[in-house]
Structure formats: C-alpha cells, structure tokens
SERO-4910 file (N, C-alpha, C, O; in steps of 0.05 Angstrom, whole numbers):
BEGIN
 pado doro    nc1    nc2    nc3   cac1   cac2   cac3    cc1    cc2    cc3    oc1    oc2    oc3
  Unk    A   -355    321    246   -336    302    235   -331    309    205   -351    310    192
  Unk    A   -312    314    196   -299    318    169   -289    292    161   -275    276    173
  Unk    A   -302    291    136   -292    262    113   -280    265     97   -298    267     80
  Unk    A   -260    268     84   -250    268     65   -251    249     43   -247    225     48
  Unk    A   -254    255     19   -258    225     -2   -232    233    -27   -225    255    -36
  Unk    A   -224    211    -31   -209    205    -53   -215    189    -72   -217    165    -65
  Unk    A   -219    194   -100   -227    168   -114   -222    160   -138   -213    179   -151
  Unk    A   -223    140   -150   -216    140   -187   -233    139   -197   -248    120   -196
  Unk    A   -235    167   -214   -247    177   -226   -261    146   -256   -282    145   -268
  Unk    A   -244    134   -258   -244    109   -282   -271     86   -281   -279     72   -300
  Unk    A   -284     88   -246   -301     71   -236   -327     86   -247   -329    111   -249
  Unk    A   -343     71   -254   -373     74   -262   -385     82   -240   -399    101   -242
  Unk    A   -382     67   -209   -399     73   -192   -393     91   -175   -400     95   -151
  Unk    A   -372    108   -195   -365    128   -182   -375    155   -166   -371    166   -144
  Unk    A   -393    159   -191   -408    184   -190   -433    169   -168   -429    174   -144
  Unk    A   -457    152   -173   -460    151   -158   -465    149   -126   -483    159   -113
  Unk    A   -443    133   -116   -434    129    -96   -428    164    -79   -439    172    -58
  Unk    A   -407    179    -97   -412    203    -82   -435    219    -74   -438    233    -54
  Unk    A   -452    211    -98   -488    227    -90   -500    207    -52   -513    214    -33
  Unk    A   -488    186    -59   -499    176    -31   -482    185     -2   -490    189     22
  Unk    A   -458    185    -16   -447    206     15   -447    234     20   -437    247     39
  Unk    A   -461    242     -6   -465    273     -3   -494    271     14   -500    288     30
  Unk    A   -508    250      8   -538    250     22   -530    243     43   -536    257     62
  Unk    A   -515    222     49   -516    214     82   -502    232     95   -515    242    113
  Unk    A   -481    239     93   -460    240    110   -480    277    136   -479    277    161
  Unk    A   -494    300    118   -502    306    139   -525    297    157   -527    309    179
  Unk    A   -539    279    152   -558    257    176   -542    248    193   -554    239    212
  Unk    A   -517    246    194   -496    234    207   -473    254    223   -453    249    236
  Unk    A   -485    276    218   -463    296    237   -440    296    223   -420    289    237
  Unk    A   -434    303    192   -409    292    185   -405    311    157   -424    311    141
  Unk    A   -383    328    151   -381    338    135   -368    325    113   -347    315    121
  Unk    A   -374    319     81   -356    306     64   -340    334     51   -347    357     45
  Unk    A   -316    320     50   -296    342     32   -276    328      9   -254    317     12
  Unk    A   -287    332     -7   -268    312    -30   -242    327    -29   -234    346    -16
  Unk    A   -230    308    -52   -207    320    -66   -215    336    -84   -240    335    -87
  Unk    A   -201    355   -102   -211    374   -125   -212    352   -139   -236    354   -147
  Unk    A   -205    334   -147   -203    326   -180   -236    317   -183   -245    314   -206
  Unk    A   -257    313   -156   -276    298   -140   -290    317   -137   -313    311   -143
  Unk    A   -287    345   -128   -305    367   -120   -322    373   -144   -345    381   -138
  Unk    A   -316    372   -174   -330    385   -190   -359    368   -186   -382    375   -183
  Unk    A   -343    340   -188   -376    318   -189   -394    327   -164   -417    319   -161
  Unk    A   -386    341   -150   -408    343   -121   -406    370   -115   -389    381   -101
  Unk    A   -423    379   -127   -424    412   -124   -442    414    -92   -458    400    -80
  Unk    A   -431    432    -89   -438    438    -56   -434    443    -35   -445    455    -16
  Unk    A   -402    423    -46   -382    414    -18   -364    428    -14   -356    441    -33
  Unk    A   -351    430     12   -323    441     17   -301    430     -6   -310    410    -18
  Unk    A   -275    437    -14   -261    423    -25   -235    410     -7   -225    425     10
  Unk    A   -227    390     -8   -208    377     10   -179    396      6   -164    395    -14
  Unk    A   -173    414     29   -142    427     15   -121    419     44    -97    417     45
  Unk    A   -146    416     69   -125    415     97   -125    387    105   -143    379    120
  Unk    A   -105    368     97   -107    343    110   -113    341    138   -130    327    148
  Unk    A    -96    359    150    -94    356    177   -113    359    199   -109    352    222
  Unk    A   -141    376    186   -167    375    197   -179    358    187   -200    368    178
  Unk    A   -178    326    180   -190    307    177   -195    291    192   -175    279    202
  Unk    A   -224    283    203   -225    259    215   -232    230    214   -240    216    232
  Unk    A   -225    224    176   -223    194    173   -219    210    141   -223    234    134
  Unk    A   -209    184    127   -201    198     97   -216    172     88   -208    151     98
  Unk    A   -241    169     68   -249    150     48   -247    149     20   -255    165      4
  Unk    A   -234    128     18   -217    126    -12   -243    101    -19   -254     85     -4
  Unk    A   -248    109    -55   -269     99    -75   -255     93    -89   -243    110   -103
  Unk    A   -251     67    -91   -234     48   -114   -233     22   -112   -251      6   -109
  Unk    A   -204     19   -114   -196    -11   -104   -160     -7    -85   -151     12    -72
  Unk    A   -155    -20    -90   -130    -10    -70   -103      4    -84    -87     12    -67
  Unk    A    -97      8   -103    -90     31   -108    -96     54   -106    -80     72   -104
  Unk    A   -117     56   -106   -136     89    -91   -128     84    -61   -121    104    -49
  Unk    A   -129     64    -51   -128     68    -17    -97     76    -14    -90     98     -4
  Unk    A    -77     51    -26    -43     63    -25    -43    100    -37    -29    116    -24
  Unk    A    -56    108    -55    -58    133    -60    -60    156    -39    -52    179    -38
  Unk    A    -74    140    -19    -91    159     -3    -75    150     26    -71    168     41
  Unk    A    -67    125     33    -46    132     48    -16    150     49     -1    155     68
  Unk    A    -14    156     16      9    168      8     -1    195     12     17    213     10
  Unk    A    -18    201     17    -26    234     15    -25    242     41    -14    264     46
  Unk    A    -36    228     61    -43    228     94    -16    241     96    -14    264    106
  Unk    A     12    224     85     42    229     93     45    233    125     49    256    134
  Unk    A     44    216    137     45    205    161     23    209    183     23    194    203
  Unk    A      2    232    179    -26    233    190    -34    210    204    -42    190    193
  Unk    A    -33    212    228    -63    191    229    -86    190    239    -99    192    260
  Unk    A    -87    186    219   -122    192    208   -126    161    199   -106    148    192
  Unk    A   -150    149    199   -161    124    196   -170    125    155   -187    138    145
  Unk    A   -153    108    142   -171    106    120   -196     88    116   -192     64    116
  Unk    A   -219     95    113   -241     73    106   -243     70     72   -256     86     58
  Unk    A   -229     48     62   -228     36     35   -260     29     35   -273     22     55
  Unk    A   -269     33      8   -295     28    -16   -282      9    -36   -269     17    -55
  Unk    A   -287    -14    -32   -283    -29    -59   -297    -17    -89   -322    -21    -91
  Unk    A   -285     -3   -113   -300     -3   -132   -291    -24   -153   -301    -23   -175
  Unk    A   -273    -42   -149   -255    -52   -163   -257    -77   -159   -280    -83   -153
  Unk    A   -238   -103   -161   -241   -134   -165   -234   -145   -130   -249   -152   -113
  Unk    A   -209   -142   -130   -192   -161   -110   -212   -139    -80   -232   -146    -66
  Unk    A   -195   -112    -80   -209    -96    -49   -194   -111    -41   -208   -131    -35
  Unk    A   -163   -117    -34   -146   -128      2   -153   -115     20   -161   -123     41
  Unk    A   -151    -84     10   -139    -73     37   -167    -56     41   -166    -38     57
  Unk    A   -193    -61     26   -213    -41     33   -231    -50     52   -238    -73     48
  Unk    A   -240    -40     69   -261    -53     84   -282    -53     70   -292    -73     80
  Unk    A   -299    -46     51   -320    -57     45   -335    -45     14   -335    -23      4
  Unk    A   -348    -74      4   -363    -66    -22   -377    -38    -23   -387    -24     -6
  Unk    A   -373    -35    -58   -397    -12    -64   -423    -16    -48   -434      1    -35
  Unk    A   -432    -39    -52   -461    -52    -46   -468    -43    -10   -490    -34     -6
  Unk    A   -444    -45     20   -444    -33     40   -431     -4     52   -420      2     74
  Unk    A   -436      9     30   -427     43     33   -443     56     63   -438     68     84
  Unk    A   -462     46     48   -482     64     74   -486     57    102   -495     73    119
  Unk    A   -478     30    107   -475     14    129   -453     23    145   -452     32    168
  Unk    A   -424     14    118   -406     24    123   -393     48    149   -379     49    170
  Unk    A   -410     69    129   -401     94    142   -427    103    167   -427    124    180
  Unk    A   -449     80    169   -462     90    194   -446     78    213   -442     91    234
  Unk    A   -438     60    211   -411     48    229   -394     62    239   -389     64    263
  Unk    A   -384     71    223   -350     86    223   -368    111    244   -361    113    268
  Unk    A   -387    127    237   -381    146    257   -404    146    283   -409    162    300
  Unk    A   -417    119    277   -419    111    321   -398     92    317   -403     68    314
  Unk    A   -379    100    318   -349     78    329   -347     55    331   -335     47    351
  Unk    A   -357     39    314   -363     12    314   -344     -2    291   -352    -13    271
  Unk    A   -317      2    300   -302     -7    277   -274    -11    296   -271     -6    320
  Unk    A   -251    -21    274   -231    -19    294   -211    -21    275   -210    -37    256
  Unk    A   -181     10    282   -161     15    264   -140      0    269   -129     -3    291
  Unk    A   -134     -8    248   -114    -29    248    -81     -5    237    -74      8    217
  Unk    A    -74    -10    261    -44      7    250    -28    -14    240    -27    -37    249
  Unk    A    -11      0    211      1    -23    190     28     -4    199     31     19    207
  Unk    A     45    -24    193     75    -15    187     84     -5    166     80    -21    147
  Unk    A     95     11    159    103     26    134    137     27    122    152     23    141
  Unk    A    146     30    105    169     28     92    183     54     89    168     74     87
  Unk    A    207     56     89    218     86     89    243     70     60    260     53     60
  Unk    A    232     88     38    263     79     15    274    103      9    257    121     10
  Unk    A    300    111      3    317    122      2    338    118    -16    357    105     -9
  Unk    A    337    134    -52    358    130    -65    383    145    -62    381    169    -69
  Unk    A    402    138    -54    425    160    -55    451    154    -70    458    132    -79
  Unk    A    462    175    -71    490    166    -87    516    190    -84    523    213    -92
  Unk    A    524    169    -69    556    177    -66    553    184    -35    569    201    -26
  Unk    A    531    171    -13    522    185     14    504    201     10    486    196     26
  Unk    A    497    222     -6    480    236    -10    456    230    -16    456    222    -40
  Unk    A    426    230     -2    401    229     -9    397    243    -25    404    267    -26
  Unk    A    376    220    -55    375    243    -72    335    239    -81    322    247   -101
  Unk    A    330    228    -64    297    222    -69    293    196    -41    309    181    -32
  Unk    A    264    202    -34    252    182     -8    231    183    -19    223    196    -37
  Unk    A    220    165     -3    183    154    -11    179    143     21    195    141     39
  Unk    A    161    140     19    142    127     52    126     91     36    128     93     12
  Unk    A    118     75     40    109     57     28     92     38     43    107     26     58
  Unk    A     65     29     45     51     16     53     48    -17     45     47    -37     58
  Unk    A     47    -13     31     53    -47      9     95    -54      7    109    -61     26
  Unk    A    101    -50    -14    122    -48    -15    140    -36    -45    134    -26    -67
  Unk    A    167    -46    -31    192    -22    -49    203    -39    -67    217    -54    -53
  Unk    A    206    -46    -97    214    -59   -114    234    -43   -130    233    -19   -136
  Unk    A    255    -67   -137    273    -63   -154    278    -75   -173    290    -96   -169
  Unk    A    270    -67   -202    273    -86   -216    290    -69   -239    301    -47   -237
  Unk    A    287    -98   -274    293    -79   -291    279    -66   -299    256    -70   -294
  Unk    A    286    -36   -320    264    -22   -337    255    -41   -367    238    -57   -372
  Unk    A    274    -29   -380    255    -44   -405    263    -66   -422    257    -74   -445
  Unk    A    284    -76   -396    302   -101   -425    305   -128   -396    313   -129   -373
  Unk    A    293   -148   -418    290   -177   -412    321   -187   -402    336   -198   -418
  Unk    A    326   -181   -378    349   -188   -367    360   -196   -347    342   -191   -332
  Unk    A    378   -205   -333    385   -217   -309    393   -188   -294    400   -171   -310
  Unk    A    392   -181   -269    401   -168   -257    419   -176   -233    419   -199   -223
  Unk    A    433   -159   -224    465   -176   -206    465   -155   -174    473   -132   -166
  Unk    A    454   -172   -165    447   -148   -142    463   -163   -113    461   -185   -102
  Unk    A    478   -140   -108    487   -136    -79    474   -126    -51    473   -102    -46
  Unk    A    464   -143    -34    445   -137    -22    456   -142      6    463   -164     13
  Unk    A    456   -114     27    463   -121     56    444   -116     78    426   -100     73
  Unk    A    446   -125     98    426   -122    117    439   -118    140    456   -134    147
  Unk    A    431    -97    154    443    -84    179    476    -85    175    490    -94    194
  Unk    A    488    -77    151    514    -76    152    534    -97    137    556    -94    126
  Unk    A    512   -126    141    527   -152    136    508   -162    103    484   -164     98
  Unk    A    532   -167     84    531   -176     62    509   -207     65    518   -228     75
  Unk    A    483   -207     55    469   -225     53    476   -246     35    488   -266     42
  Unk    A    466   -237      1    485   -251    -23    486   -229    -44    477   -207    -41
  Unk    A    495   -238    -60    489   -235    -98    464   -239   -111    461   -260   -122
  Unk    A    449   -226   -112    426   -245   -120    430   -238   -163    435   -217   -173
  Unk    A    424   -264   -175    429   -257   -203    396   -263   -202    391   -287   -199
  Unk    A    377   -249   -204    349   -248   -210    345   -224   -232    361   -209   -243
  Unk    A    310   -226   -233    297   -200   -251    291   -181   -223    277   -161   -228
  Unk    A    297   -183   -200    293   -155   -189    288   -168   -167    287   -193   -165
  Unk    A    283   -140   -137    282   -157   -114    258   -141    -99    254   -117   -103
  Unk    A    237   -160    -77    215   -139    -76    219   -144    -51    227   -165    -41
  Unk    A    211   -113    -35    227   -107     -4    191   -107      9    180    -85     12
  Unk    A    181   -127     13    148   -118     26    141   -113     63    151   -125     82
  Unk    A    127    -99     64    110   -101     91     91   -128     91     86   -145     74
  Unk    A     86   -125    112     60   -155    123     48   -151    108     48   -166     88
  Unk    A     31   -130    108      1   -115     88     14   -126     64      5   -147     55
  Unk    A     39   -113     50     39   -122     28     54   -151     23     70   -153      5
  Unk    A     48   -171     41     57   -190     33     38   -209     20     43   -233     15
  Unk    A     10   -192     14     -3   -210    -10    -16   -195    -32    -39   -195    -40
  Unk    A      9   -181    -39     14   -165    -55     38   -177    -83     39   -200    -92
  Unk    A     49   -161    -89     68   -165   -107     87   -193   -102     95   -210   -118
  Unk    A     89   -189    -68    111   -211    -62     96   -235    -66    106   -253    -80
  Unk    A     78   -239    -58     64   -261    -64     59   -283    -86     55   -307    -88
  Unk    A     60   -256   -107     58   -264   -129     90   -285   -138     92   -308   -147
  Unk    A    110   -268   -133    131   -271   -129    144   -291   -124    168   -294   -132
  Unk    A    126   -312   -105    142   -337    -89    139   -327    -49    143   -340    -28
  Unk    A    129   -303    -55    141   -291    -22    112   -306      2     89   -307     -6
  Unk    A    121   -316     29    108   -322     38     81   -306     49     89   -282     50
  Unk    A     56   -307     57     29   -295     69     37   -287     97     38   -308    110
  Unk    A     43   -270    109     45   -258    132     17   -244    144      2   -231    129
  Unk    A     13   -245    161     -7   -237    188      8   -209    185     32   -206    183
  Unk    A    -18   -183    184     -3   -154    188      9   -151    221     23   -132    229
  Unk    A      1   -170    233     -4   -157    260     30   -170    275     40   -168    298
  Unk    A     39   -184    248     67   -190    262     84   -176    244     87   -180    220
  Unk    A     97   -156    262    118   -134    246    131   -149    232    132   -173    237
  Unk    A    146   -136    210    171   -150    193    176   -145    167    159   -144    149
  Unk    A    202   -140    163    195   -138    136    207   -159    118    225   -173    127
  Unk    A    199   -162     95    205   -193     78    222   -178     51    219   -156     42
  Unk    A    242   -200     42    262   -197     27    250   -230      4    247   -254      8
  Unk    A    248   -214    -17    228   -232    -33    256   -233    -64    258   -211    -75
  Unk    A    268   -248    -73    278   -232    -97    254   -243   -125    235   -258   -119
  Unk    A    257   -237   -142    230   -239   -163    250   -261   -193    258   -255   -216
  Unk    A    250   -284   -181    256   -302   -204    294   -307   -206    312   -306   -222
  Unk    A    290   -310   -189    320   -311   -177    326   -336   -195    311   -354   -201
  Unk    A    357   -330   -204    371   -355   -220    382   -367   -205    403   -373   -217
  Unk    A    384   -379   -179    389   -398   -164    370   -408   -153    352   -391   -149
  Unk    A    363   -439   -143    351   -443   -134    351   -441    -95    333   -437    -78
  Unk    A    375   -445    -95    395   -435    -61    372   -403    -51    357   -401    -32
  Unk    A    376   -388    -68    360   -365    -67    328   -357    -47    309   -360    -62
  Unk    A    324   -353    -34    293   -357    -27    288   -333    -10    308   -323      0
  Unk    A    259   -320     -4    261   -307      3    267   -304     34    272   -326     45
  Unk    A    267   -283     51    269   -278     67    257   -264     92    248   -242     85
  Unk    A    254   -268    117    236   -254    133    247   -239    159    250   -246    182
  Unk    A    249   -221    150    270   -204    168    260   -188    195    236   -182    193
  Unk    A    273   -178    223    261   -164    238    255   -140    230    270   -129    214
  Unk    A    228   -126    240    221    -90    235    250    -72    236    252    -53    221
  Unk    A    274    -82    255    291    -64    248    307    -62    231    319    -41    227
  Unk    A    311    -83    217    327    -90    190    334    -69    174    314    -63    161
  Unk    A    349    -56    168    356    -41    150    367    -50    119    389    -62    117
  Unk    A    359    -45    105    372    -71     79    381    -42     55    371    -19     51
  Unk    A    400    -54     46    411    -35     29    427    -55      2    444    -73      4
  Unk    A    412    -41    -23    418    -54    -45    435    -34    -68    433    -11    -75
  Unk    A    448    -53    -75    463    -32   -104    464    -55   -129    465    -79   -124
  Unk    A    464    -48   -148    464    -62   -178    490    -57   -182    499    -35   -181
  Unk    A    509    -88   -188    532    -87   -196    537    -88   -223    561    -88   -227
  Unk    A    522    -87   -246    522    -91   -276    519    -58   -280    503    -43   -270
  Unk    A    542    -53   -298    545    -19   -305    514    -10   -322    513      5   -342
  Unk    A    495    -20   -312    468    -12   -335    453     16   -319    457     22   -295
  Unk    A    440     26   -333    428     44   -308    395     38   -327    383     59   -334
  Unk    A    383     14   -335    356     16   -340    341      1   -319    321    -12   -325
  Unk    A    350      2   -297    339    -11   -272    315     12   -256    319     36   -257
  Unk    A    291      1   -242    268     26   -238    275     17   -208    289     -2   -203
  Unk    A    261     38   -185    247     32   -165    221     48   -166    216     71   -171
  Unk    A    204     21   -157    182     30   -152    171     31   -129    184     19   -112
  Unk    A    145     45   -118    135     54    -88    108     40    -93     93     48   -112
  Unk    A    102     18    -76     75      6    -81     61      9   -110     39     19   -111
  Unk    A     75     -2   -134     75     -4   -157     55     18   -178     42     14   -198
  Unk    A     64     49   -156     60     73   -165     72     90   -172     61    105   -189
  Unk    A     95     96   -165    107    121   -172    137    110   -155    138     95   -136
  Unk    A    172    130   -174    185    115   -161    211    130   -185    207    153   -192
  Unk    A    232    119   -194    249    135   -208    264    113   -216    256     91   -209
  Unk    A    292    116   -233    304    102   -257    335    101   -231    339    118   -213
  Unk    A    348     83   -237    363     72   -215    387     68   -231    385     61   -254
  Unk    A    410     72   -222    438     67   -239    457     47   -216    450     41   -193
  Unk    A    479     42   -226    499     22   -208    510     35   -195    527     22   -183
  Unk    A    512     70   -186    520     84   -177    507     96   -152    517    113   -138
  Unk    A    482     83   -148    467     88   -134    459     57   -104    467     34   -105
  Unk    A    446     68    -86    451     57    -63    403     60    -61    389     78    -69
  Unk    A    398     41    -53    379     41    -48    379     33    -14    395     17     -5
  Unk    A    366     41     -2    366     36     29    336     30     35    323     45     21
  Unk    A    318     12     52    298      6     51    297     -5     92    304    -27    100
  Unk    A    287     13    105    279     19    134    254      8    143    241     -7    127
  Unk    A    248     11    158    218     17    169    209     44    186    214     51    209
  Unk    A    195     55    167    179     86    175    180     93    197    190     76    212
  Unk    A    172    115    209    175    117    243    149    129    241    146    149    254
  Unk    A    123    119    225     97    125    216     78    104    213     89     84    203
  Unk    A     54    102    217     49     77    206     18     91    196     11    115    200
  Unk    A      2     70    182    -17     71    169    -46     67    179    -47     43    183
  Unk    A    -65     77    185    -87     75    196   -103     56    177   -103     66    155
  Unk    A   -116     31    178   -139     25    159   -158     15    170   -152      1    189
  Unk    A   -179     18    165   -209     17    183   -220    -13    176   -224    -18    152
  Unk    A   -223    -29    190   -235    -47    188   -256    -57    210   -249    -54    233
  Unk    A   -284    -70    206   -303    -81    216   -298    -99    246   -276   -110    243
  Unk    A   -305   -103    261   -304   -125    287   -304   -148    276   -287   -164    284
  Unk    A   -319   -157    258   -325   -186    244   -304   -199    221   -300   -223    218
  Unk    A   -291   -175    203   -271   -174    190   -241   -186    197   -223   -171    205
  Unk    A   -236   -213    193   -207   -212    209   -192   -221    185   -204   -226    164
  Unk    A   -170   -224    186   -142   -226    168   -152   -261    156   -147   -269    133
  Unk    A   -163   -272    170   -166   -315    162   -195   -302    138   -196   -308    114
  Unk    A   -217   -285    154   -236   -285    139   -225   -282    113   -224   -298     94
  Unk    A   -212   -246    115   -213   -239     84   -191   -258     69   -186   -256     45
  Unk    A   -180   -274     83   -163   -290     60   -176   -303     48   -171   -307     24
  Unk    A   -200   -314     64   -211   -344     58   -233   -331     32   -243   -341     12
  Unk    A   -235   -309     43   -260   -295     16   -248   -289     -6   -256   -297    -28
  Unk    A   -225   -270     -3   -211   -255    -28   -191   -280    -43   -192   -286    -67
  Unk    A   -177   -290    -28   -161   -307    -44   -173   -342    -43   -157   -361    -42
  Unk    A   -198   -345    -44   -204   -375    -44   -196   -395    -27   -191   -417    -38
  Unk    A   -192   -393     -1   -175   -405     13   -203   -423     26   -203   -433     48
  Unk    A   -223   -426      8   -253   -447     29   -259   -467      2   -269   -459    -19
  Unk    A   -254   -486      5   -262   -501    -20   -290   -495    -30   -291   -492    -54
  Unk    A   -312   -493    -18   -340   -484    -33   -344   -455    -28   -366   -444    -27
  Unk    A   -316   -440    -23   -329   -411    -19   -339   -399     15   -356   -408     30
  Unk    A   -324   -377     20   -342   -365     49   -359   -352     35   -354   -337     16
  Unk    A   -382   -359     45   -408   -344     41   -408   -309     57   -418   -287     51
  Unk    A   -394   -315     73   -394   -294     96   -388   -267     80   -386   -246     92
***
C-alpha cells in the first residue's frame, strides 16, 4: 500500500507526526511517500511524483490542506484520510492525538469513503473558455478591494433568476455548506443529499435569500457594473480577477471526492462536536 502525505508545513506537530508515520506505516505493509516540499523532513522515503499509484492520499493540517489535496488528486479516486493539525478539522477524520489508530484502521479496512460532489467553474468571455477549476467546498464571487455593492445577473439552466445588488454570491456543495455559505446566511445541508446551493453574501434586499438547487443546475453569472475589481475564488484558495465582460458558469463535476471517514463518525455527530450543536458538549 502506498500513502501519500501532504501537509502545512506552518503546524508545529508537523514534523513530528511525520516521524510517526515514517515508523508505522512499514509494520503495516504500507509505503509513505510525501510531497517534495515534505520529503526533505523525512529522509528515507520515496518522493510523491505519481499520483496515480496511490492508494489513499493523507493530508496534515486542517482543511485547507485536505481541499489542497483534493485539488491535486484532480479527479483520482483515491480516498483522502484528513489529520486535524488545526482548530475547526470539518472535513478531517481525525485529531493529531488518533494518527496511529487512525491509520491502523484505514489499512485493515475499517473505515468508510464517503464520495462528495464536486463543482466544475468556468470563466469565459465572449463563448470562449478562458480558465476552469474543479471545487470541493465552493465557487465565490465577490468584490476585490473596494467596499461596494455589486449588481449581479444570475441564470440558472437558461432562465433569469434575479439581479442580485449584494457584496458577492457564494455557489457551495453540501460539504461546503458549512463552510463559507454558512457563514453567509446559507442553510446546513447533509453531504449525502446532492445539490448545489445559491447563497448571495449580504444581499441589499431583503426578498433575496438563498437558494437550493438540483445537482443538475447549471448557474451562470455576469457582473453588470462596468468595474473589473471583482475576484473568483476556488474553495477560498486560488482563483482569478473577473470583469463585466466575462461569464462565470458553475456545474457539477463529472468527478467526485473521496474522504475517509470512521463507522462511528456521522454528519449529526461531527456537527454536534465541531459546531456546538449539544448544550453541555458531546463528549464523544
């Protein structure tokens, strides 16, 4: 079995933690292969260069390392097993503190992959594609650097929805619907019911609200105000500078996302743990 690890480098228990999967992983029948930026800290190892001979990818962080590392797979599937090194961990299956547990798990098969739905965005202009992204969380449109209303034309499968005069509009998956959108006003969605959600971010109407659309929805946005300091972003990583001349299109992937999670682990638990949802706390 080949492991691949991805991680941020920024975490203290960084280094660490790799010395423990450099120790376990051969007791376990299991080769680790970092990324380079990762190989110097663990002299020894293969270096990660062939995705495609992977058989699970473990990302060391918090969930921007895991969205990182679903972005790299680029439609693979391969199972990610997330390492919390960080605060929140949504989308990781498990603390620094159960690494070792963790991964005796994962390879006697005692786990179960949860396939996520993924986002396909597409800026183009004039018909012409001029940049795509793949997206696990979700696809935002907002402004760049000036405190302003934005005037957005927004259609779905063809048919004019509204105007929205907001600060920007956030296009999420389930996964990421307790994410950005959330923050947002956007409602908590179950991953396990396809869909994608139409959230706008501070909308100047109150009529305005978000939206919950079918997986096939195709939604396509343009900015009607002649500005071009408008961004899109890709799971609030990487993404490009947007003009009124331009056409944003926002699909659903024909790919989806592997993430490894526990038998005991369900969508009510980690709410009730990660976001406070038990008045004295799950202990669990």
């Amino acid at each position: 079995m080949r492991l691949g690890v991805v991680g941020h480098r920024g975490y203290d228990d960084l280094l660490p933690l790799l010395g423990t999967l450099q120790r376990l992983a051969p007791t376990l029948g299991a080769t680790l292969v970092p990324e380079p930026e990762l190989a110097a800290l663990v002299p020894g190892v293969p270096v990660l260069q062939d995705l495609g001979s992977l058989d699970a990818l473990i990302s060391l962080g918090g969930d921007g390392t895991l969205l990182r590392a679903a972005r790299m797979l680029a439609g693979r599937e391969i199972p990610i097993l997330g390492i919390n090194l960080g605060r929140l961990g949504f989308l990781t299956a498990c603390g620094r503190e159960d690494v070792e547990t963790a991964l005796r798990r994962f390879v006697a098969g005692d786990y179960v992959s949860d396939a996520r739905m993924a986002l396909e965005a597409v800026v183009s202009n004039g018909g012409e594609p001029e940049a795509s992204w793949h997206a696990l969380n979700d696809v935002v449109l907002k402004q760049g650097g000036k405190a302003r209303v934005m005037r957005l034309h927004i259609e779905v499968n063809g048919e004019a929805i509204a105007q929205y005069a907001a600060d920007g509009v956030v296009v999420a998956t389930p996964t990421g619907s307790t994410a950005y959108s959330l923050s947002a006003g956007g409602p908590v969605v179950d991953p396990a019911l396809e869909s994608i959600l139409l959230c706008p971010i501070s909308a100047h109407s109150l009529s305005i609200r978000p939206l919950v659309l079918p997986p096939s929805a195709e939604i396509v946005m343009r900015v009607e105000d002649d500005d071009s300091d408008q961004l899109v972003t890709i799971d609030g990583q990487i993404g490009t500078t947007f003009g009124s001349q331009q056409r944003l299109t926002v699909r659903r992937a024909g790919r989806v996302v592997l993430l490894v999670r526990f038998p005991e682990m369900t969508f009510f638990s980690r709410m009730r743990r990660k976001l406070g949802w038990s008045a004295g706390g799950d202990p669990r």
